[in-house]
PyMOL Python script that loads the backbone (N, CA, C, O; Angstrom):
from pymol import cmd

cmd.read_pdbstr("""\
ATOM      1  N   UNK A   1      -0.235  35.824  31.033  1.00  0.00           N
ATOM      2  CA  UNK A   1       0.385  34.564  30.729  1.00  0.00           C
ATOM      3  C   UNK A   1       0.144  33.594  31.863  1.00  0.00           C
ATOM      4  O   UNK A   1       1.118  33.152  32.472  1.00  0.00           O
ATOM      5  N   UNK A   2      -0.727  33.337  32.095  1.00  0.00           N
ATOM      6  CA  UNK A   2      -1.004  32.624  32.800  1.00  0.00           C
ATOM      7  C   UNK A   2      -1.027  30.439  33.018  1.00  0.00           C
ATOM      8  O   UNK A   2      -1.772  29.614  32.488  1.00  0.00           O
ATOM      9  N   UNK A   3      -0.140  30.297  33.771  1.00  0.00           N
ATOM     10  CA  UNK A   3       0.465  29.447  33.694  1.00  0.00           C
ATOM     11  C   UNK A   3      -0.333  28.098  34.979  1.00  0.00           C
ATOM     12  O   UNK A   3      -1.056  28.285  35.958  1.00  0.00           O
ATOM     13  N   UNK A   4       0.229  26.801  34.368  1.00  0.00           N
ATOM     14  CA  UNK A   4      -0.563  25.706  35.322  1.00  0.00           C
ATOM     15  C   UNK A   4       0.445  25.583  36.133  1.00  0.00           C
ATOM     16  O   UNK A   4       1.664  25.520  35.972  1.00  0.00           O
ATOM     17  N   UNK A   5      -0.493  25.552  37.345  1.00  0.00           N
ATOM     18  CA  UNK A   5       0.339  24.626  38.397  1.00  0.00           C
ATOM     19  C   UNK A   5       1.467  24.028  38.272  1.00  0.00           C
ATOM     20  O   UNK A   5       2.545  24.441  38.699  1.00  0.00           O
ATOM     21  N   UNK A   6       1.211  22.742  37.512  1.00  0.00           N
ATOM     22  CA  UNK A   6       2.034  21.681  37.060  1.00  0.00           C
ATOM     23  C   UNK A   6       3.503  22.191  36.185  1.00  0.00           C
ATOM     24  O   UNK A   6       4.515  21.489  36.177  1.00  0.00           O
ATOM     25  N   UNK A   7       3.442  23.048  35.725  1.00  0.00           N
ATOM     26  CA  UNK A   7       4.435  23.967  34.977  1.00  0.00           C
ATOM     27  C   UNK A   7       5.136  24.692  35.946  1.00  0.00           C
ATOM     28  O   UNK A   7       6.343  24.897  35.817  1.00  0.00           O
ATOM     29  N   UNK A   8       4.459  25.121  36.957  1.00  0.00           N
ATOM     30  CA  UNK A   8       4.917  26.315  37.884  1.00  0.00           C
ATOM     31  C   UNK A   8       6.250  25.604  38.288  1.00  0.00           C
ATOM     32  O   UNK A   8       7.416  25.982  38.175  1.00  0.00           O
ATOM     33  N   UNK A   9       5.505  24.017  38.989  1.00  0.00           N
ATOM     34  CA  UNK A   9       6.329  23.640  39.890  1.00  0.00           C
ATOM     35  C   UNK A   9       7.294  22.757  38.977  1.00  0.00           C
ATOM     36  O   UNK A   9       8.321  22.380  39.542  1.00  0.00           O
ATOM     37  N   UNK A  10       7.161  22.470  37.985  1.00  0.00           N
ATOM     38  CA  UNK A  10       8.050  21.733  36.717  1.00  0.00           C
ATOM     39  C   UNK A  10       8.870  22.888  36.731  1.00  0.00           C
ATOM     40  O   UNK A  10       9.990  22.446  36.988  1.00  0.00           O
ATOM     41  N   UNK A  11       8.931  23.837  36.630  1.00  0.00           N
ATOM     42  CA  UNK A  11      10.070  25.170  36.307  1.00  0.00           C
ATOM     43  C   UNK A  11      10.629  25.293  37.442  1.00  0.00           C
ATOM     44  O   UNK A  11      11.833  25.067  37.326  1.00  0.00           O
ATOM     45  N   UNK A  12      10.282  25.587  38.663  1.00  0.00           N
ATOM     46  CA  UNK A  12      10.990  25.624  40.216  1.00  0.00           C
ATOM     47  C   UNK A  12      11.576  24.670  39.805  1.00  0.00           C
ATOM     48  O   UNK A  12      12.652  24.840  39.232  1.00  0.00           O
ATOM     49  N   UNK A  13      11.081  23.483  39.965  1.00  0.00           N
ATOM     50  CA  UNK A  13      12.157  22.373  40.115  1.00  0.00           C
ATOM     51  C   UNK A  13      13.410  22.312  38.854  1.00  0.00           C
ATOM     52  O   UNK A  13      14.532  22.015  39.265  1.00  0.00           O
ATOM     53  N   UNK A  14      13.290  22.520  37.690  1.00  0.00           N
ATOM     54  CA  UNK A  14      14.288  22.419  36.469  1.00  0.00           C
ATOM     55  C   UNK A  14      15.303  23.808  37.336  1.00  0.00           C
ATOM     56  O   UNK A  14      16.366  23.684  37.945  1.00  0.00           O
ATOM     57  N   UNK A  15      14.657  24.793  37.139  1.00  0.00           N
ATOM     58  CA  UNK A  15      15.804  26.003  37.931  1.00  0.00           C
ATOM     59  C   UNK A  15      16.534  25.752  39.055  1.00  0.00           C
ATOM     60  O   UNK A  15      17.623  26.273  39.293  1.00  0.00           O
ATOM     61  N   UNK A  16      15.758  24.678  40.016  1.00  0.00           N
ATOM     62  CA  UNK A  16      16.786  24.905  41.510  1.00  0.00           C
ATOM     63  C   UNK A  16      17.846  23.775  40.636  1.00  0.00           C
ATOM     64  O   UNK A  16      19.050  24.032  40.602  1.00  0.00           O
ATOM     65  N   UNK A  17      17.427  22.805  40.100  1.00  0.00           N
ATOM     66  CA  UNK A  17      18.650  21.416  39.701  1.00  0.00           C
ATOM     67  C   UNK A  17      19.732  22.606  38.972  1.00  0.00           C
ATOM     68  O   UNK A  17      20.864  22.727  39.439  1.00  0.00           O
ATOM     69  N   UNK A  18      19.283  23.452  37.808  1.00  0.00           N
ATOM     70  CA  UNK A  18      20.275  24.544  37.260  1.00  0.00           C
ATOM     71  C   UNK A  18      21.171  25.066  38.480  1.00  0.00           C
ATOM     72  O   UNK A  18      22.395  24.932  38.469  1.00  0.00           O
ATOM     73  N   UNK A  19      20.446  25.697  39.579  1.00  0.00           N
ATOM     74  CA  UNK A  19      21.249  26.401  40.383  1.00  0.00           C
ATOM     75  C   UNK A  19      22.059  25.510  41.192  1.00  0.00           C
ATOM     76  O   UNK A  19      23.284  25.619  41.239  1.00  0.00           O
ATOM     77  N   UNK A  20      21.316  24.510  41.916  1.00  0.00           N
ATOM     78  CA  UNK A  20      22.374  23.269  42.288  1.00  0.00           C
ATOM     79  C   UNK A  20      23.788  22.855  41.426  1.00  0.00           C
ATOM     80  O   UNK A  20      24.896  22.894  41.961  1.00  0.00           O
ATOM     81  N   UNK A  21      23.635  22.565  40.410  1.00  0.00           N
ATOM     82  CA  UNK A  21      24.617  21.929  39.421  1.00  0.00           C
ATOM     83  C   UNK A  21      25.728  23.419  38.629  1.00  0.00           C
ATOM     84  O   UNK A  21      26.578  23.440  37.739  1.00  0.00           O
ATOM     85  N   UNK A  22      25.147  24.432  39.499  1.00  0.00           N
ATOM     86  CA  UNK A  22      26.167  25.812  38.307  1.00  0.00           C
ATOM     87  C   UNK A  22      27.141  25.718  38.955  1.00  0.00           C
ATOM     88  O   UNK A  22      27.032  25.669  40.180  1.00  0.00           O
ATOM     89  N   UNK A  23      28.695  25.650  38.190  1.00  0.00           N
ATOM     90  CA  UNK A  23      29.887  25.796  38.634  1.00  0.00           C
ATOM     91  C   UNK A  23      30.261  27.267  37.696  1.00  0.00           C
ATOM     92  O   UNK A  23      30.003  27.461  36.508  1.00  0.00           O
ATOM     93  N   UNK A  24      31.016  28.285  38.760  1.00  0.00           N
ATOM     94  CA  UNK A  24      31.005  29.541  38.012  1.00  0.00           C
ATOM     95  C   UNK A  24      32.333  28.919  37.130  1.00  0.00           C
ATOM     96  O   UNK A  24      32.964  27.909  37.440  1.00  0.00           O
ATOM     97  N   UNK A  25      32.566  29.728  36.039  1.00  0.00           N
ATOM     98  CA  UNK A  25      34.030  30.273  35.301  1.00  0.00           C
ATOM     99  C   UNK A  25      34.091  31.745  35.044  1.00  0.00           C
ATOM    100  O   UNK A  25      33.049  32.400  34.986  1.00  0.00           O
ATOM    101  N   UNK A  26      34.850  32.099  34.942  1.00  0.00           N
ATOM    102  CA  UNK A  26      35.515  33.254  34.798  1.00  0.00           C
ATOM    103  C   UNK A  26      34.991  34.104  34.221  1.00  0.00           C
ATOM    104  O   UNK A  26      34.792  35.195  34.755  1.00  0.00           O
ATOM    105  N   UNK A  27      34.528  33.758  32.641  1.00  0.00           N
ATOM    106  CA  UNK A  27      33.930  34.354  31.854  1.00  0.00           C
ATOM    107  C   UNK A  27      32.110  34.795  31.980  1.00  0.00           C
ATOM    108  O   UNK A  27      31.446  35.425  31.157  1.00  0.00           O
ATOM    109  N   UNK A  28      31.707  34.264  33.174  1.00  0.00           N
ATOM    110  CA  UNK A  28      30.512  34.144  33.295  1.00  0.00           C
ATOM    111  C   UNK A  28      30.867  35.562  34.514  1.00  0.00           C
ATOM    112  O   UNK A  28      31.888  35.659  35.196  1.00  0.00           O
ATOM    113  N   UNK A  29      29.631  36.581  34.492  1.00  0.00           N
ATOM    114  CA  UNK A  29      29.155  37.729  34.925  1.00  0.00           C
ATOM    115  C   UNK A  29      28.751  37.855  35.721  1.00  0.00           C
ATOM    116  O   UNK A  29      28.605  38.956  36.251  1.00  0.00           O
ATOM    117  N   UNK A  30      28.105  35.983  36.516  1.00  0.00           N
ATOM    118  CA  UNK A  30      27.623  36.326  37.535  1.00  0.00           C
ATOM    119  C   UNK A  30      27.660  36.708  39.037  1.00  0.00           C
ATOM    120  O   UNK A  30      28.188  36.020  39.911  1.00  0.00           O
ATOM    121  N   UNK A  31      26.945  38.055  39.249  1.00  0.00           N
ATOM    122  CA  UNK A  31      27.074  37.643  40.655  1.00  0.00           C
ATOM    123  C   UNK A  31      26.204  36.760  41.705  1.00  0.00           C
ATOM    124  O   UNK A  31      24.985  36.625  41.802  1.00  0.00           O
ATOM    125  N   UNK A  32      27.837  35.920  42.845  1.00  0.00           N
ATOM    126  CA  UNK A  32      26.843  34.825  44.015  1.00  0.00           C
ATOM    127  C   UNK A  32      26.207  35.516  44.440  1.00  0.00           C
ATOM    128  O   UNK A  32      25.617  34.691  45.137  1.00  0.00           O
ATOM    129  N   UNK A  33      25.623  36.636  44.732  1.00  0.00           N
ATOM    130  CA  UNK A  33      25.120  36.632  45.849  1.00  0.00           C
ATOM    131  C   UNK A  33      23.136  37.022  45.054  1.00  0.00           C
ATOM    132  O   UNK A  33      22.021  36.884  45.556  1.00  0.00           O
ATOM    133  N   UNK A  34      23.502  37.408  43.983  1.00  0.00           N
ATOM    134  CA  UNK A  34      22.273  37.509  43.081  1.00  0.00           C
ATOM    135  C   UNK A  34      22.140  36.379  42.684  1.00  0.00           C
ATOM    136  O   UNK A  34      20.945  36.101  42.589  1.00  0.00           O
ATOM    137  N   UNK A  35      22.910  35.433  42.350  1.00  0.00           N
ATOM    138  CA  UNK A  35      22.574  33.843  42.213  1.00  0.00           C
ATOM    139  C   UNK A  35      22.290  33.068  43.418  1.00  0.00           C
ATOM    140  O   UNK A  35      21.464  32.204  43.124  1.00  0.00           O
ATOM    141  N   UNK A  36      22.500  33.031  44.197  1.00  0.00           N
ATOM    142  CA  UNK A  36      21.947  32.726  45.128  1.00  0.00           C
ATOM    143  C   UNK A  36      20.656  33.173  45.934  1.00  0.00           C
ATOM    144  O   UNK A  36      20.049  32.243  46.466  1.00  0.00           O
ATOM    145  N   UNK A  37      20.163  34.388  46.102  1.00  0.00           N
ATOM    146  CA  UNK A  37      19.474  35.328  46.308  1.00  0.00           C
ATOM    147  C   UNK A  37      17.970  34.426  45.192  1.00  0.00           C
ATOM    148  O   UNK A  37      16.852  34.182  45.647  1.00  0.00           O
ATOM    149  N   UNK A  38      18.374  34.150  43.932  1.00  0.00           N
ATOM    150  CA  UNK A  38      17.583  33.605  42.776  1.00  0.00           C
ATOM    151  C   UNK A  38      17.143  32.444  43.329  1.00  0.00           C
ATOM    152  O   UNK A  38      15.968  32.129  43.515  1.00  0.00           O
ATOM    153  N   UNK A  39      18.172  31.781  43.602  1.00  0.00           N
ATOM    154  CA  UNK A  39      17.796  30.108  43.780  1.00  0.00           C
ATOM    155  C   UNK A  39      17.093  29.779  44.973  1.00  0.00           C
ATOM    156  O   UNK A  39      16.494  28.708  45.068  1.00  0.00           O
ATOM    157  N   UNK A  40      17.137  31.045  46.356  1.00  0.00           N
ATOM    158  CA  UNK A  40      16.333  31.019  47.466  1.00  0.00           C
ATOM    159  C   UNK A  40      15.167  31.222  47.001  1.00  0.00           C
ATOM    160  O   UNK A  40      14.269  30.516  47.461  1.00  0.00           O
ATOM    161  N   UNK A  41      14.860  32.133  46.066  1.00  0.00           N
ATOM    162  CA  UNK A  41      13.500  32.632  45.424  1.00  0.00           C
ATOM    163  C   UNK A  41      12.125  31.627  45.095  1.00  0.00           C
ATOM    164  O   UNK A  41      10.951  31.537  45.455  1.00  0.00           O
ATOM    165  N   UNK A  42      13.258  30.821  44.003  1.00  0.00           N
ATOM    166  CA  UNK A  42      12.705  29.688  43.439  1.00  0.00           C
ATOM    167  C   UNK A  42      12.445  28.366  44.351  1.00  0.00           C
ATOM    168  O   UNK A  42      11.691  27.455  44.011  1.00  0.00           O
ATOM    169  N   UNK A  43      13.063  28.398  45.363  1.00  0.00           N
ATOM    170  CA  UNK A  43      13.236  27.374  46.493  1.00  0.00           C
ATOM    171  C   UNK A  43      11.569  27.625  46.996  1.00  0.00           C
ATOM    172  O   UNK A  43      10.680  26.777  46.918  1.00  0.00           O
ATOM    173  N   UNK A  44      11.442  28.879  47.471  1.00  0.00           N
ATOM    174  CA  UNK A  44      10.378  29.172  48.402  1.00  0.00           C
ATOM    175  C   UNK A  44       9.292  29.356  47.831  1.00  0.00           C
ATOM    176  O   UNK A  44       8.270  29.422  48.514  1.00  0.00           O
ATOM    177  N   UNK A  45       9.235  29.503  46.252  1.00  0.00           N
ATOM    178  CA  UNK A  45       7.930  29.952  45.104  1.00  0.00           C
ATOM    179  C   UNK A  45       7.592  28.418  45.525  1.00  0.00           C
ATOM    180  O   UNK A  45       6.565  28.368  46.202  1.00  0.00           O
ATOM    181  N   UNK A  46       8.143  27.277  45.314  1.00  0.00           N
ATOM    182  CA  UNK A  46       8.400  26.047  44.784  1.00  0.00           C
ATOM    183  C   UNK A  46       7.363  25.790  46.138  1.00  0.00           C
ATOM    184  O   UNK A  46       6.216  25.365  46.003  1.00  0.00           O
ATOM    185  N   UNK A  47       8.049  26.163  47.602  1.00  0.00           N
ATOM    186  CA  UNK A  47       7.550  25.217  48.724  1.00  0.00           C
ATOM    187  C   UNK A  47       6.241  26.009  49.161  1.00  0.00           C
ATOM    188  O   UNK A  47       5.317  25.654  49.892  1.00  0.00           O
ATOM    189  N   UNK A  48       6.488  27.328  48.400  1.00  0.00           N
ATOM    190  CA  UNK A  48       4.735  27.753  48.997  1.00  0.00           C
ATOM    191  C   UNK A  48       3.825  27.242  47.732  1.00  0.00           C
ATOM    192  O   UNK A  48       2.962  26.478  48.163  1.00  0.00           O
ATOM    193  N   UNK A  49       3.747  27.393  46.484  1.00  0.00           N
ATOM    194  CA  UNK A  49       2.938  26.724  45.784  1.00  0.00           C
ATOM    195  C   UNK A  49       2.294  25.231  46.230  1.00  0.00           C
ATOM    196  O   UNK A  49       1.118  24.902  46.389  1.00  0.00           O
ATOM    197  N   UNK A  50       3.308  24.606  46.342  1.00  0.00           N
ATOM    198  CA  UNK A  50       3.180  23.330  47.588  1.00  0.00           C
ATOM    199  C   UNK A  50       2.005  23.112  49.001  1.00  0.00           C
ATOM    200  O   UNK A  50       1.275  22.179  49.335  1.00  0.00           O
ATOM    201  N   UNK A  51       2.246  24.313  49.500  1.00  0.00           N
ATOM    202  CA  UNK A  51       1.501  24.641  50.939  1.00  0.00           C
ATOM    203  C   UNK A  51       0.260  24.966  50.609  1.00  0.00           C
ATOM    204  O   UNK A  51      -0.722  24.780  51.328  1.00  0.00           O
ATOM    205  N   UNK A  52       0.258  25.759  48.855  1.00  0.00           N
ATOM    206  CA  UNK A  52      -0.956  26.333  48.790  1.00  0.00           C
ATOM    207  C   UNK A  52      -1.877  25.272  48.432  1.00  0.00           C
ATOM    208  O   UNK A  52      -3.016  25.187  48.889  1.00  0.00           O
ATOM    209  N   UNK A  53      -1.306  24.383  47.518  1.00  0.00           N
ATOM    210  CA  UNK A  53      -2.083  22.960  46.703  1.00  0.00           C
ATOM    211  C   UNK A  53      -2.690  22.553  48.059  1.00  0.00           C
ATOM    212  O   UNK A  53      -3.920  22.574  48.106  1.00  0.00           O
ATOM    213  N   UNK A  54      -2.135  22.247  48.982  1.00  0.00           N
ATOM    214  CA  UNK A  54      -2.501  21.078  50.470  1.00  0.00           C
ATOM    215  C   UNK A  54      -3.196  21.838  51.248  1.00  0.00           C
ATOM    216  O   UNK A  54      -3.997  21.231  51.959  1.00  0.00           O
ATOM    217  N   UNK A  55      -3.141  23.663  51.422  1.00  0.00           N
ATOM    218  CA  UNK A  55      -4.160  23.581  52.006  1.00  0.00           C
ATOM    219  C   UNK A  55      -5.366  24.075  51.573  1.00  0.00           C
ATOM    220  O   UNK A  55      -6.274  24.455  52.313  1.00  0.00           O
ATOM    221  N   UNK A  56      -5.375  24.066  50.201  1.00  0.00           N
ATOM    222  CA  UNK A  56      -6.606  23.964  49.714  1.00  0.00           C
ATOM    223  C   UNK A  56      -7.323  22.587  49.411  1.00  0.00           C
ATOM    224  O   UNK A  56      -8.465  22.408  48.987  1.00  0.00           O
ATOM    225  N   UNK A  57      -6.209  21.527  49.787  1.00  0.00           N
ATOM    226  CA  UNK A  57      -7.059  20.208  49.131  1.00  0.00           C
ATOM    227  C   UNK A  57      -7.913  20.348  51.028  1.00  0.00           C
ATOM    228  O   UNK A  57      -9.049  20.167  51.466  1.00  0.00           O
ATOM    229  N   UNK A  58      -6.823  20.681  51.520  1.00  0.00           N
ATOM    230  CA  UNK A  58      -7.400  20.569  53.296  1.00  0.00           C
ATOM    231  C   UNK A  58      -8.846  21.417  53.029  1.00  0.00           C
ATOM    232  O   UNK A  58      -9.838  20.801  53.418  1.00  0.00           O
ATOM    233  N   UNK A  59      -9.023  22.337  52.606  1.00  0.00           N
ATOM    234  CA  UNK A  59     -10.328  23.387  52.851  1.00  0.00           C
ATOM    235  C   UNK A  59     -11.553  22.628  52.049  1.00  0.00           C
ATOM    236  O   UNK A  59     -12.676  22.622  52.552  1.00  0.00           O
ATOM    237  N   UNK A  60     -11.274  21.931  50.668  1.00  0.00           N
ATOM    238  CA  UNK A  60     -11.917  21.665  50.059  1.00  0.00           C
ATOM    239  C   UNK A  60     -12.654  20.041  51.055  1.00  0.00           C
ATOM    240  O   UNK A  60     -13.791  19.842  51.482  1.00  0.00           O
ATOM    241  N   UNK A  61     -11.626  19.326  51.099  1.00  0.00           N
ATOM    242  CA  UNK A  61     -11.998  18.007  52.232  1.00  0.00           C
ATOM    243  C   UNK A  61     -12.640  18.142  53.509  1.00  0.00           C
ATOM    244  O   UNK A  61     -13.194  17.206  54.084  1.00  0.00           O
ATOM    245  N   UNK A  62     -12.533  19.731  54.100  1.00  0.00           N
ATOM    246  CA  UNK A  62     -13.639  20.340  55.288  1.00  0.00           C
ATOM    247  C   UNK A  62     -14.757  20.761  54.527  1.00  0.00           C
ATOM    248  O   UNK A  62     -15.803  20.801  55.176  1.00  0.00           O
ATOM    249  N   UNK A  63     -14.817  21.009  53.616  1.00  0.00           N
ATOM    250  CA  UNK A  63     -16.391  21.425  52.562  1.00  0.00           C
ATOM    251  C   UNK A  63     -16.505  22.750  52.538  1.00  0.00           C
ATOM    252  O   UNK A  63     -17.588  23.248  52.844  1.00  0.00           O
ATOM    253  N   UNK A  64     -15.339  23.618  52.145  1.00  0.00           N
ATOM    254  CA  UNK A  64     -15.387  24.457  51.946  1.00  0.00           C
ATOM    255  C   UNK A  64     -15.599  24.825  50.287  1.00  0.00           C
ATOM    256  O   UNK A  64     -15.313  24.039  49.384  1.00  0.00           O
ATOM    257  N   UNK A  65     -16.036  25.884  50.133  1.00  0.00           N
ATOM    258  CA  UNK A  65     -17.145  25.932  48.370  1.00  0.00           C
ATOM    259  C   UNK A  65     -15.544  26.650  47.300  1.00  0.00           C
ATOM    260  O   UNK A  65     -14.769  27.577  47.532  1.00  0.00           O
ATOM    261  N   UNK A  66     -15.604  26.099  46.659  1.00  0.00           N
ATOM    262  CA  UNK A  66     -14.676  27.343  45.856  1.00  0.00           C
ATOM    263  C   UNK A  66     -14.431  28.457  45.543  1.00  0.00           C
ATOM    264  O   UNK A  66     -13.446  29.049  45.100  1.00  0.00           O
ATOM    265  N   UNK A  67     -16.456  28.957  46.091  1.00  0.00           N
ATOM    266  CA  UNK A  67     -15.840  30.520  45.751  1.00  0.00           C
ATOM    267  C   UNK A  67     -15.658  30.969  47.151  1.00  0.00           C
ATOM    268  O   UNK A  67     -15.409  32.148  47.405  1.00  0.00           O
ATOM    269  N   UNK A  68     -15.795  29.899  48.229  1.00  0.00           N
ATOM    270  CA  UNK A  68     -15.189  30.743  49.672  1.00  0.00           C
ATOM    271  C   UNK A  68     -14.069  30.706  49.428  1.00  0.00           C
ATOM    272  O   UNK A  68     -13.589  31.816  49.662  1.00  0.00           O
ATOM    273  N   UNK A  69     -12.971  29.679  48.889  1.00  0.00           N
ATOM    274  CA  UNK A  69     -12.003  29.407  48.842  1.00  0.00           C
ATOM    275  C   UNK A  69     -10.777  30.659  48.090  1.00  0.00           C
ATOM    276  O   UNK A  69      -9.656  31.055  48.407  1.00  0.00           O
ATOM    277  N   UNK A  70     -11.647  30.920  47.081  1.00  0.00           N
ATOM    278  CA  UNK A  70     -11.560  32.227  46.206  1.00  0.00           C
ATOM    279  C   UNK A  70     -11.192  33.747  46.870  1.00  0.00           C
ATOM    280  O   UNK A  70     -10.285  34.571  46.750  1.00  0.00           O
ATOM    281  N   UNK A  71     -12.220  33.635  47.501  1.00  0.00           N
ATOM    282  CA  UNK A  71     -12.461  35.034  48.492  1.00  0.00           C
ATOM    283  C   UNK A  71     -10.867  34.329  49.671  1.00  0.00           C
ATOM    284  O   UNK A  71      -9.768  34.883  49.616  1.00  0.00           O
ATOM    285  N   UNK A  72     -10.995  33.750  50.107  1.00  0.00           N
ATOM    286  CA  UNK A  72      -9.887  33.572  51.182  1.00  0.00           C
ATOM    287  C   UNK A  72      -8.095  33.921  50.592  1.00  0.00           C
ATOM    288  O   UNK A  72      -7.179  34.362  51.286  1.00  0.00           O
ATOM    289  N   UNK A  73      -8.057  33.569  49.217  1.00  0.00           N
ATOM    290  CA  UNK A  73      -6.491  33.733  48.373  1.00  0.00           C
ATOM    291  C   UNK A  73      -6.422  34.785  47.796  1.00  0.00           C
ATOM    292  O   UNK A  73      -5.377  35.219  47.311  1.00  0.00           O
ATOM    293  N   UNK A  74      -7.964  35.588  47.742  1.00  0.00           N
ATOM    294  CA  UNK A  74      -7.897  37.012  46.811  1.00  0.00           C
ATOM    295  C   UNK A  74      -8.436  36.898  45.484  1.00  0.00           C
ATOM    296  O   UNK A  74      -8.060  37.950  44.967  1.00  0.00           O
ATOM    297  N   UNK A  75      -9.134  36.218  44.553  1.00  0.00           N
ATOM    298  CA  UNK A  75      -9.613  35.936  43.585  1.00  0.00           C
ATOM    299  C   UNK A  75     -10.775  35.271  44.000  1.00  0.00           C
ATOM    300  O   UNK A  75     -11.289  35.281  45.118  1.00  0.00           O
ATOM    301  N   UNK A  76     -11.251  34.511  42.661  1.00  0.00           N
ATOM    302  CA  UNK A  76     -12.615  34.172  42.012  1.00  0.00           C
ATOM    303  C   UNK A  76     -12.363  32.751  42.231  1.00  0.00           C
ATOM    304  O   UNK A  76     -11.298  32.251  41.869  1.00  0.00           O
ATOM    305  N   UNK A  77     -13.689  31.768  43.054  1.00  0.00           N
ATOM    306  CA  UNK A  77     -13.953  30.528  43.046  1.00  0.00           C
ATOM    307  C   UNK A  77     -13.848  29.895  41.704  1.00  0.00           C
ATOM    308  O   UNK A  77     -13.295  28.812  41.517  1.00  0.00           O
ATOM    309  N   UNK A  78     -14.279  30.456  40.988  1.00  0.00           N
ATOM    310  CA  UNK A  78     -13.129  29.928  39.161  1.00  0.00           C
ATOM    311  C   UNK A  78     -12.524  29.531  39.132  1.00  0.00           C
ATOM    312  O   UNK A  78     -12.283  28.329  39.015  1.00  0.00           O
ATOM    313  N   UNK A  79     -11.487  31.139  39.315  1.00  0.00           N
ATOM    314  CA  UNK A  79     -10.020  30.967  38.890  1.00  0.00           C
ATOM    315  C   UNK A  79      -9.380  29.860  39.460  1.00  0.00           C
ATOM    316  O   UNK A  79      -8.572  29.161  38.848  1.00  0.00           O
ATOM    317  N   UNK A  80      -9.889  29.607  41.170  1.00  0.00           N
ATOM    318  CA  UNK A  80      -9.007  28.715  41.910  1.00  0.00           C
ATOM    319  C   UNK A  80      -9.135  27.424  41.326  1.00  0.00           C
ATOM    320  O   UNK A  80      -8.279  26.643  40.911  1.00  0.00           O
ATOM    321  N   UNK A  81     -10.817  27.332  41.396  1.00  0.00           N
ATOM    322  CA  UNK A  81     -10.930  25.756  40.364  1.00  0.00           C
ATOM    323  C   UNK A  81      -9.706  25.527  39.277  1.00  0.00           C
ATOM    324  O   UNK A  81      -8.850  24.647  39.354  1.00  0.00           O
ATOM    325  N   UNK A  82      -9.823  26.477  38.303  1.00  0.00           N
ATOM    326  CA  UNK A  82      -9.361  26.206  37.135  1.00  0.00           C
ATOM    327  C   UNK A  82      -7.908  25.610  37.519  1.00  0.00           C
ATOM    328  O   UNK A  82      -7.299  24.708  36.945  1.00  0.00           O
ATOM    329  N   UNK A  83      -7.511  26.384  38.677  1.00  0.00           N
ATOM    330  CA  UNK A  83      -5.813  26.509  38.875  1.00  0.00           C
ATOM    331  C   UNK A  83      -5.643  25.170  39.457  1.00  0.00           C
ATOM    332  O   UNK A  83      -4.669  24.490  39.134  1.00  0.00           O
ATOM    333  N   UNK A  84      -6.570  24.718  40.339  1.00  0.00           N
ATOM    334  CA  UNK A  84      -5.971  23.864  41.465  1.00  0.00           C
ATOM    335  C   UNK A  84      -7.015  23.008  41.376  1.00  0.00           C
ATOM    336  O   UNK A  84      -6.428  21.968  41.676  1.00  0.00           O
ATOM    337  N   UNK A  85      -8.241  22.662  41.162  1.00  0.00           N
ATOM    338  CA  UNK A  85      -9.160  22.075  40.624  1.00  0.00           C
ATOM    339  C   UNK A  85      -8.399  20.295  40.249  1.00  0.00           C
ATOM    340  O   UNK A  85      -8.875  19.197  40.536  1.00  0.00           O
ATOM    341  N   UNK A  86      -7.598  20.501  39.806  1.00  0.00           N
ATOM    342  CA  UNK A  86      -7.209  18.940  39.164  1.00  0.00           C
ATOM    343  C   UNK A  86      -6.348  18.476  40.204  1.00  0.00           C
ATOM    344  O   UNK A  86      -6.395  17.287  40.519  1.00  0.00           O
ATOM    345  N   UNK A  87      -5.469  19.365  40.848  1.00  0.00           N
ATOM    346  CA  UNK A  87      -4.405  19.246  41.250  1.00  0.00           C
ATOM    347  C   UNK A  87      -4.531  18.552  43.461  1.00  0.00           C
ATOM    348  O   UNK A  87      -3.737  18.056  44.260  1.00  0.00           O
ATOM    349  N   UNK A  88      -6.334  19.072  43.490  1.00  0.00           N
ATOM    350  CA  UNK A  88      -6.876  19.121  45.011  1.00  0.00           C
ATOM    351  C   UNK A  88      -7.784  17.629  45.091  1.00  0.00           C
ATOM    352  O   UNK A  88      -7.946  16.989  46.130  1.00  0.00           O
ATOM    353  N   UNK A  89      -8.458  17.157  43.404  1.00  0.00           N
ATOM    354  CA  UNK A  89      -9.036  16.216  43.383  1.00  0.00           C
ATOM    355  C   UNK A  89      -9.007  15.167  43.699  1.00  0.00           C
ATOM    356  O   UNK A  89      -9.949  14.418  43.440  1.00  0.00           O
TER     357      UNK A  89
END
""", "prot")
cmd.dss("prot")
cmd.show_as("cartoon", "prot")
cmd.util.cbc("prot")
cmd.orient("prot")
């Protein structure tokens, strides 16, 4: 299931505003410390996806090739295009 960028970070962001704005009641199951534990999760998916976009726009603006770029994250100069390709342009 492979998902865009733009979605990734559209979902981080809709979840942390959820976790920001949850007021517990009574009837709700949850536990803080697993809700919270969640919303750090999504915090840090959110700010490394972030780090990853910039420093690949950085590698790509030194002239680095996509499939070095590939080999450096663990995958295929493709895949990265495909992923980040619009997002580095």
């Amino acid at each position: 299931m492979p998902r865009s960028v733009d979605e990734i970070l559209a979902h981080a962001d809709q979840l942390a505003e959820r976790f920001e704005d949850y007021e517990p009641v009574p009837d709700d199951e949850v536990n803080r410390d697993a809700a919270a534990a969640l919303r750090a999760a999504v915090q840090e998916r959110s700010a490394a996806e972030r780090r990853m976009i910039e420093a690949i726009r950085t590698a790509r603006e030194a002239g680095l090739s996509w499939s070095a770029i590939g080999a450096l994250v663990g995958t295929t100069g493709e895949a990265v295009r495909q992923r980040y390709g619009t997002r580095v342009a």
